[in-house]
C-alpha positions as CSV (number, residue, x, y, z in Angstrom):
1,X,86.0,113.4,89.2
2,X,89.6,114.7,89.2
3,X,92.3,111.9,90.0
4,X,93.3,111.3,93.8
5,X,96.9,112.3,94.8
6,X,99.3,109.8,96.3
7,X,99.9,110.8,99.8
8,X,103.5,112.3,100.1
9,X,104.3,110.5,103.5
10,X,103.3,107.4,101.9
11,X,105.4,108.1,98.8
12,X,108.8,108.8,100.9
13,X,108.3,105.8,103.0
14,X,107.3,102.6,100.9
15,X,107.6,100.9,97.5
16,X,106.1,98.6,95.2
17,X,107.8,95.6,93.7
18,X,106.9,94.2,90.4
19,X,104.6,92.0,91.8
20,X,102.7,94.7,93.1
21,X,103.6,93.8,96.5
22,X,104.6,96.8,99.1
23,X,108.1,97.0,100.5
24,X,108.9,98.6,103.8
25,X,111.8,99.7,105.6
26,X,112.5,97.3,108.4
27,X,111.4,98.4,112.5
28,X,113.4,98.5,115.2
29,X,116.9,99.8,113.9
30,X,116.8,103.8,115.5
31,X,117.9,103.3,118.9
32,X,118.8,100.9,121.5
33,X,121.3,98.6,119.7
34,X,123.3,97.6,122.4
35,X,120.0,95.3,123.0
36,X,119.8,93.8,120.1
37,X,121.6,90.7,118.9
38,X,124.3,90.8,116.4
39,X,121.4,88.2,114.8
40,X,118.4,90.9,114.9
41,X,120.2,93.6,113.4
42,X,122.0,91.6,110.6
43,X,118.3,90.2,110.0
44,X,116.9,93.7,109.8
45,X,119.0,95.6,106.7
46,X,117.3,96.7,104.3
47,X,113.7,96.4,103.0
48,X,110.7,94.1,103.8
49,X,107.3,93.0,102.7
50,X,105.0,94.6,104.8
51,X,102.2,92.2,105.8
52,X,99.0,91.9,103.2
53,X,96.2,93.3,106.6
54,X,98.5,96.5,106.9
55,X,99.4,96.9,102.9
56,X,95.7,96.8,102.3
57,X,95.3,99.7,104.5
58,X,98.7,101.6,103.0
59,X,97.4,100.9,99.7
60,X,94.5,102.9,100.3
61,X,96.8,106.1,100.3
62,X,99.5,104.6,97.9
63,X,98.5,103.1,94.8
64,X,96.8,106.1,93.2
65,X,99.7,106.7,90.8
């Protein structure tokens, strides 16, 4: 049986650390940020580590590489 391919959407949007762990990029920062607190948005550069229930499911798509 011929290896499975990585999903593309899943390729562009997350990464793995060297742990194996799956990093995201954080919600909530594409509009509407004259809501938000000065605290929220300086809490939400950058990447995260998305939660182990959803990065079982991602990894489903993603760690055929």
């Amino acid at each position: 049986m011929p290896k499975m391919k990585t999903k593309s959407s899943a390729k562009k949007r997350f990464r793995l650390t060297a742990s194996g762990k799956i990093k995201m990029g954080q919600a909530g920062k594409r509009h509407g940020m004259r809501k938000r607190t000065n605290k929220f948005l300086s809490n939400a550069r950058g990447m995260t580590i998305m939660h182990p229930s959803d990065a079982k499911r991602v990894s489903a798509y993603f760690l055929h590489v």
